[in-house]
C-alpha positions in Angstrom: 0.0 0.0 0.0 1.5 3.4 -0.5 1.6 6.0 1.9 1.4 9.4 -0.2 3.1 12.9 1.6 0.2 15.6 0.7 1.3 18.7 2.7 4.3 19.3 4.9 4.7 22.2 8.1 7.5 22.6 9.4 9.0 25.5 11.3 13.0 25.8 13.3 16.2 27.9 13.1 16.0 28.3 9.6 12.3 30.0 9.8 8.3 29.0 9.3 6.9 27.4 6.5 8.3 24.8 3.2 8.9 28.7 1.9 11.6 29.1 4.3 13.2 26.3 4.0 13.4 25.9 0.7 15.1 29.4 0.9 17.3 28.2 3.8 18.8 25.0 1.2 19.4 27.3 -1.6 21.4 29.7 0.2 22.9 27.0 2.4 22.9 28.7 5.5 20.8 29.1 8.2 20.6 32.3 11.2 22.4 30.8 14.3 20.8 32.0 16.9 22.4 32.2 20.8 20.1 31.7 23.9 21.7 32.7 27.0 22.2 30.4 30.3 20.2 32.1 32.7 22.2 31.5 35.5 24.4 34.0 34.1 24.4 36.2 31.6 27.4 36.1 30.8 27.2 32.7 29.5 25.5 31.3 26.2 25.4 28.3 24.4 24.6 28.6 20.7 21.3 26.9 19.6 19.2 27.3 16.4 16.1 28.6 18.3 12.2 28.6 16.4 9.8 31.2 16.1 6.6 30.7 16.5 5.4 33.9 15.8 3.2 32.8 12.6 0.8 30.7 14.8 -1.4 33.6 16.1 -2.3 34.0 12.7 -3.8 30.4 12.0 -4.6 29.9 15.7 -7.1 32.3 18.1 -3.9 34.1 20.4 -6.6 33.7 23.3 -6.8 29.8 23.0 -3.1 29.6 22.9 -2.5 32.1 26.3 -1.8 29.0 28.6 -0.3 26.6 26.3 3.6 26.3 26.4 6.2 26.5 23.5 6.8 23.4 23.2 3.2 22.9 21.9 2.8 25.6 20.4 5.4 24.5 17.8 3.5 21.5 17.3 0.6 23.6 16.6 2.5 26.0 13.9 3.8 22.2 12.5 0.5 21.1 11.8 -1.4 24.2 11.1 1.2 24.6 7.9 1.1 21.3 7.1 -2.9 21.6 6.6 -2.8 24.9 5.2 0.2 23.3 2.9 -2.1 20.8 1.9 -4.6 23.1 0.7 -7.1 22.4 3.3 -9.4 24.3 5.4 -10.2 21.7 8.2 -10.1 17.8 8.3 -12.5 15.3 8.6 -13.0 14.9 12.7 -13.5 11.2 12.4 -11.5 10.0 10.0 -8.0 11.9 10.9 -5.6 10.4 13.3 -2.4 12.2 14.7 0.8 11.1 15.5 3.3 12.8 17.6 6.9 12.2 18.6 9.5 13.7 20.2 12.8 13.1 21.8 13.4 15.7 24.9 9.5 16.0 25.0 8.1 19.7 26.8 11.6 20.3 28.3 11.8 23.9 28.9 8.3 23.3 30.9 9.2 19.9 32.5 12.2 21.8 34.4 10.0 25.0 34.8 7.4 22.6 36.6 9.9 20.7 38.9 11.4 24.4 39.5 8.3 25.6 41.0 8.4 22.5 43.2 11.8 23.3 44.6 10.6 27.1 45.3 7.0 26.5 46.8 6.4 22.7 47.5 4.2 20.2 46.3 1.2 21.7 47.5 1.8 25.1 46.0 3.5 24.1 42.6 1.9 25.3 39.5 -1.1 23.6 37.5 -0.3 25.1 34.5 2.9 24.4 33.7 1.9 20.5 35.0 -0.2 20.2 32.1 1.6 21.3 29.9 4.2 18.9 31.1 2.7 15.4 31.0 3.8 13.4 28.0 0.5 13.6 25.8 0.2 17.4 26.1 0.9 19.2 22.8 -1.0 16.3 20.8 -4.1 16.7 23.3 -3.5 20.5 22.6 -3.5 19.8 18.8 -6.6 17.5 18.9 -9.2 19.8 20.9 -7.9 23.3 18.8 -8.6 21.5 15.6 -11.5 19.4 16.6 -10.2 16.2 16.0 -11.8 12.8 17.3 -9.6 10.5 15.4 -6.8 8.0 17.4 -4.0 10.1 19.1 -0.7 8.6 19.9 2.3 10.2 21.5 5.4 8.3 21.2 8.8 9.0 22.4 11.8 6.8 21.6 14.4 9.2 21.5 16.8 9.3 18.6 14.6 6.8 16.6 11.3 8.7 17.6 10.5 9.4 14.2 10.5 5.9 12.5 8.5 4.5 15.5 6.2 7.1 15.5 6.1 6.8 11.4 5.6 3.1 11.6 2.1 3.6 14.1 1.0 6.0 11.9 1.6 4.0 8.1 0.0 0.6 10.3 -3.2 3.2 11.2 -3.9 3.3 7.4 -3.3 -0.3 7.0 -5.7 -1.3 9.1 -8.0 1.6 8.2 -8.3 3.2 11.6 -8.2 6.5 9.6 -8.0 7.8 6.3 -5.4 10.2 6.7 -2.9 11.0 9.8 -1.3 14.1 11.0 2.3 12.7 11.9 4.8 15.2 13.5 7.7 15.4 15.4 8.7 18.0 17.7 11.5 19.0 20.1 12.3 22.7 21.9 15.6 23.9 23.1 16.3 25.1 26.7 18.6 26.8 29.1 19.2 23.3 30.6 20.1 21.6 27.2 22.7 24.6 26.8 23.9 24.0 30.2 24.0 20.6 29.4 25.9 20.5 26.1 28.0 23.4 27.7 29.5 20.7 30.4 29.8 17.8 28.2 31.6 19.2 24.9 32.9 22.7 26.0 31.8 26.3 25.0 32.4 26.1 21.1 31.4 30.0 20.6 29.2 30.7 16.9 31.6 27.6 15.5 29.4 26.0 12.9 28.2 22.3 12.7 31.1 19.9 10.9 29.3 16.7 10.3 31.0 13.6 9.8 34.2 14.7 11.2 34.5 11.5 13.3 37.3 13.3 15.9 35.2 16.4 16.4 32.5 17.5 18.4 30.5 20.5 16.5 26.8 19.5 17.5 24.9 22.9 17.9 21.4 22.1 19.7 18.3 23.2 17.9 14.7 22.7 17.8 11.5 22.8 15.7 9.0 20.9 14.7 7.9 18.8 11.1 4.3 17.8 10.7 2.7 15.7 7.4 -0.3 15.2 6.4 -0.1 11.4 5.1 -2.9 9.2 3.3 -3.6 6.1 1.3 -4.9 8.7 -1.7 -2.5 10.8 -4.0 -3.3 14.8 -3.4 -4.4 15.8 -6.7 -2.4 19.4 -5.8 0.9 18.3 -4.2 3.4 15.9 -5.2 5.7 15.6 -2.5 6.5 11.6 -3.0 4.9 8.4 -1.2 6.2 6.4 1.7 8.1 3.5 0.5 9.6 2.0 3.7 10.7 2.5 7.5 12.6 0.3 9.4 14.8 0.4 12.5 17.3 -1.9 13.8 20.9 -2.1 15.1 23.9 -1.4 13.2 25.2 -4.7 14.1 22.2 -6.3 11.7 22.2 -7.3 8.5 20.0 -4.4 7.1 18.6 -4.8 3.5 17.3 -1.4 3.6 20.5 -0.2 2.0 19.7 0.7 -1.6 22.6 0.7 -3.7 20.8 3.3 -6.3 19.4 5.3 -3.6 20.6 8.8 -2.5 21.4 9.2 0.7 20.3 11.9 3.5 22.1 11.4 6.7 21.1 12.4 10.5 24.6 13.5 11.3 24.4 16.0 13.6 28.0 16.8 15.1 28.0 14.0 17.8 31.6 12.2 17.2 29.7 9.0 19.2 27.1 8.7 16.0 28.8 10.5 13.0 31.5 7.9 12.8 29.0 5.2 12.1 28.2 6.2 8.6 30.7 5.8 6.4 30.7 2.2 7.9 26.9 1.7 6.9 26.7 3.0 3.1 26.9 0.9 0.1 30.8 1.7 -1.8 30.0 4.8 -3.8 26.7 6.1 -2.7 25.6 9.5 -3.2 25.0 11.3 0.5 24.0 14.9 1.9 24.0 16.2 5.2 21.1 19.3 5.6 21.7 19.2 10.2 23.9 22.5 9.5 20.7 24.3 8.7 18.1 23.2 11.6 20.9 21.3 14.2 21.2 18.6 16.5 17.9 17.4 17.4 16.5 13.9 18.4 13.5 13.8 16.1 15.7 15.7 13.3 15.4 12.2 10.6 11.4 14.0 10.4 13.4 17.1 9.4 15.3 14.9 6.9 12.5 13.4 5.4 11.0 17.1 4.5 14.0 18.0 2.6 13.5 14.6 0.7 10.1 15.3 -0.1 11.3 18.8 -1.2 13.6 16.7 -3.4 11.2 14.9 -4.8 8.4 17.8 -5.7 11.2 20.0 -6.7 13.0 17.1 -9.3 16.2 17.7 -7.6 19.0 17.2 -5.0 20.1 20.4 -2.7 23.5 20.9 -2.3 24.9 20.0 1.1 26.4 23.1 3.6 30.3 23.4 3.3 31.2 22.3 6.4 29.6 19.0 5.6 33.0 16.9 6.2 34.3 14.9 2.8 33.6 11.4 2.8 36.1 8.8 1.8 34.5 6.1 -0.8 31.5 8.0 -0.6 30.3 10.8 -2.7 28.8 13.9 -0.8 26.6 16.3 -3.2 29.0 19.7 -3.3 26.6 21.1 -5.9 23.2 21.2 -6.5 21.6 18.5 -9.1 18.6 17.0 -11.2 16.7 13.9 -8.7 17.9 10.8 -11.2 17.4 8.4 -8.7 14.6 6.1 -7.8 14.6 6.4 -3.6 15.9 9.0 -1.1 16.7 7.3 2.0 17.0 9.2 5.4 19.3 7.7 7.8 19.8 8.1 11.6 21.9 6.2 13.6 21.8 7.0 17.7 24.3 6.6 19.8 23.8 3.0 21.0 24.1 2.1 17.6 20.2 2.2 16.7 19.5 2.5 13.4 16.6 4.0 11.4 16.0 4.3 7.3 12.9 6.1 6.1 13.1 5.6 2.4 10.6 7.8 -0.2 10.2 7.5 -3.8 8.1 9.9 -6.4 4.4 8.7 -6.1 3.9 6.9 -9.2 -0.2 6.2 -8.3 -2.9 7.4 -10.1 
C-alpha cells in the first residue's frame, strides 16, 4: 500500500513554513541564533532557536495564552502542514495524529519541577503541569482543531520518528483513519545549553562539521515537522509516497541499503554517531547532510524526510552546507543536481548504535 506525503509544516532555526526552507537549502545557510544560560548572563550556548510567531495567525492568540512553546510548535507544524495541503479543516472522524518527540516539553518539565523546589508540592503550579505530562501538545492539537480520530504520542528518542512513522503507516493499513497528521517535535532550553556546555565545552558561533568522526560541532536546535499522510494521492501536491521504515541495530544485517538510492544522513556533530556512517553505506553512494541548517535534534530524521520530499516535488537534489565533512568512498553532493534516482533514504543512527532508514520515492499512483 503506499503512503502518499500531501502537505508538509515545518517551522525551526531556519524560519516558518516549506517557503523558508526551501530558501534556507538554496542559500545553504541558516541564522544561528544564541540563547543565554540564565544563571548567568554572561554565558551562552549557541542553539538554532524557532519562532513561533506565525501561529497567532492560523490559531485564536486567546486559545493559545496557557499553552507552552513546546506545543505551540507543534501547533505552527500542523497548522502549515494543513494549510500546505490546501485544506481548510479535516475530517473529525477520520484523521488520526501522531506525535513524537525526543526531549519531549523540556523547557516546561524543568520550569514545573522548578516551582516545586521554590513553593512545595502543595503550591507548585497547575499550568505548567499540564503542559508537562507526555501527551500534552498532541491533546492540545486534537481539541484546537476538533479532532476525534486515534491520538498517539510516542517518544523513543533518537529513533522517535520511524516508531512514530511506523504507528502512523499501520493506522492506514488497518483503516483506523483515512489520513494522519504525523509530527515530530522538540524545543531547546537553558538546561540543554547547560548541558551540552559541560559535556563538549563552550564552542562559541563555530558552525556544525558533520561527519568529522574526531570532532564534536553539534549545535542544539529545535522545531518541529508535521505531514499530512494518506492512502490517496493529493491531486495538488506531489511531494512523493512512503516506500519504507525500518529500525534496527547497526550490528544487523539491514537490507534497507539501496545501492541506487541517494542518501540523506542524521549527522548531527556527535563524534559517538557521526563515525558510524561511512561504515553503513553501500561503496560509492551519493549522500547529503542538511543538520547545518536546523541542528542537532532527536527527532531531526522527520526534518530529513522534508528536505526529501522537497527533493522529490522540486525534481532535484540540494547541495549539502560546506562544512559538511568529505567522505572517503563515498560521494557527498557539493553542488546542486537533477533527482535521477529512484529512492531517497533518510538515515539516523543513535548513539547506542540504533538504526533508522525512512526511504521515499516519487508517487507513481494514479
Amino acid at each position: 500500500m503506499d503512503t502518499y506525503v500531501n502537505g508538509i509544516g515545518v517551522v525551526g532555526g531556519f524560519g516558518c513554513g516549506v517557503n523558508d526552507l526551501m530558501e534556507c537549502l538554496n542559500a545553504g545557510v541558516s541564522p544561528l541564533y544564541s540563547s543565554s544560560d540564565e544563571n548567568s548572563s554572561k554565558e551562552s550556548y549557541p542553539a538554532f532557536t524557532a519562532d513561533t510567531s506565525c501561529l497567532g495567525d492560523m490559531v485564536s492568540k486567546k486559545a493559545l495564552r496557557r499553552i507552552d512553546h513546546f506545543s505551540q510548535l507543534a501547533l505552527t507544524g500542523a497548522c502549515l502542514a494543513m494549510h500546505d495541503a490546501g485544506i481548510q479543516s479535516l475530517d473529525i472522524h477520520t484523521t488520526g495524529l501522531v506525535l513524537c518527540s525526543g526531549y519531549g516539553s523540556a523547557k516546561t518539565t524543568f520550569s514545573f519541577l522548578d516551582s516545586i523546589i521554590d513553593y512545595g508540592d502543595a503550591c507548585a503550579s497547575p499550568t505548567l503541569f499540564s503542559n508537562s505530562v507526555h501527551n500534552a501538545a498532541a491533546g492540545h492539537i486534537s481539541i484546537l482543531l476538533g479532532l476525534e480520530g486515534p491520538c498517539l504520542t510516542v517518544s523513543q528518542f533518537e529513533m522517535s520518528v520511524p516508531s512514530a512513522l511506523l504507528s502512523a503507516i499501520q493506522w492506514l493499513r488497518e483503516k483506523r483513519a483515512e489520513q494522519v497528521l504525523f509530527g515530530a517535535v522538540d524545543e531547546y532550553c537553558d538546561v540543554i545549553g547547560y548541558c551540552y556546555k559541560r559535556f563538549f565545552g563552550n564552542i562559541g558561533g563555530m558552525r556544525m562539521a558533520p561527519l568529522l568522526p574526531d570532532k564534536q560541532s553539534a549545535v542544539p536546535g529545535e522545531g518541529s515537522v508535521f505531514f499530512l499522510i494518506s492512502k490517496e494521492k493529493s491531486a495538488t501536491k506531489n511531494y512523493g509516497c512512503i516506500d519504507s521504515v525500518s529500525i534496527g541495530n547497526i550490528l544487523d544485517k539491514n537490507s534497507a541499503f539501496l545501492e541506487n538510492s541517494f542518501y540523506i544522513l542524521n549527522a548531527d556533530g556527535h563524534r559517538g554517531c557521526d563515525r558510524y556512517y561511512p561504515e553503513l553505506l553501500p561503496q560509492g553512494a551519493i549522500v547529503s547532510c542538511y543538520t547545518p541548517l536546523y541542528g542537532s535534534i532527536p527527532t531531526g530524521q522527520a526534518f530529513d524526510m522534508a528536505i526529501g520530499a522537497l527533493s522529490i516535488k522540486e525534481g532535484k537534489f540540494f547541495t549539502s552546507p560546506e562544512s559538511v565533512a568529505h567522505l572517503e568512498n563515498h560521494h557527498v553532493l557539493r553542488k546542486e543536481c537533477q533527482n535521477n534516482t529512484k529512492n531517497i533514504s533518510c538515515v539516523k543512527v543513535g548513539r547506542q548504535g540504533e538504526l533508522g532508514i525512512i526511504t521515499m520515492s516519487k508517487n507513481t499512483g494514479n
